[in-house]
N, C-alpha and C positions, 0 to 999 in steps of 0.2 A: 537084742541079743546081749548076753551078761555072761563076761570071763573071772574067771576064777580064777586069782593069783593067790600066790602063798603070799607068808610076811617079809619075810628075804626080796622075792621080786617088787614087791610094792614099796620097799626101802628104799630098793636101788633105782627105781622107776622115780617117785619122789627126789631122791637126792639128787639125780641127775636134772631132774626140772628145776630145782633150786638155783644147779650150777649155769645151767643155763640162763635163767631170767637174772639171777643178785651179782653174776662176776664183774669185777669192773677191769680185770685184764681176762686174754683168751690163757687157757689151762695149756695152751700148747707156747706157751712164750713163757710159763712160770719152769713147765717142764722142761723146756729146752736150756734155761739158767739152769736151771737146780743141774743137771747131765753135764753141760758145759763144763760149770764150774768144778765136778765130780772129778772130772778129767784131767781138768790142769792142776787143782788139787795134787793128785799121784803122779803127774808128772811132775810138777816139784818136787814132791818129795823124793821121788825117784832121784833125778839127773841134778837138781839145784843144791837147795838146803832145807832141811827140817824146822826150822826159824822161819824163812819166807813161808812153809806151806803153812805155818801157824794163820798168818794173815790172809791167802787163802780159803782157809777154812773157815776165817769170820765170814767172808762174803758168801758162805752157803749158808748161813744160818738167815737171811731174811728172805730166803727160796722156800727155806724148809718153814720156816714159822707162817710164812701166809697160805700153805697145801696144808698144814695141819689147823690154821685157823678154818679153813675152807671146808676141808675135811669134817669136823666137827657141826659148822654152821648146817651143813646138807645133813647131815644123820639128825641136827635135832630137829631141824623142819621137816624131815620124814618122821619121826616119830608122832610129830604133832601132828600130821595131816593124817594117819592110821589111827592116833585114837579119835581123831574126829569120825 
């Protein structure tokens, strides 16, 4: 028997297999950083200082930079495994 997917679902099918077999952390420990630090973020700046939430917001940037390296990684591996 042979299913018939669009190109959307076979992207997403693809990408996820990616993330599966290449991550070297789980997606639920990058996500839980990235949220965490979301958080205490606004709450500095909220109740502290705008200076401290500066520093802060550095520590969100190597959460967001390896979901968007990750990000990309999966969509080109899906692309290449569709024109194969």
């Amino acid at each position: 028997m042979q299913i018939e997917v669009t190109e959307k679902e076979a992207r997403e099918i693809y990408s996820l297999r990616y993330l599966h077999q290449h991550r070297k952390k789980p997606l639920i420990v990058l996500g839980a950083s990235f949220t965490a630090t979301i958080i205490a973020y606004f709450l500095i700046v909220t109740y502290i200082n705008e200076w401290v939430a500066l520093l802060a917001g550095v520590f969100m940037f190597p959460a967001l930079y390896m979901t968007i390296r990750m990000s990309r990684a999966s969509g080109k591996y899906a692309r290449s495994q569709i024109e194969e």
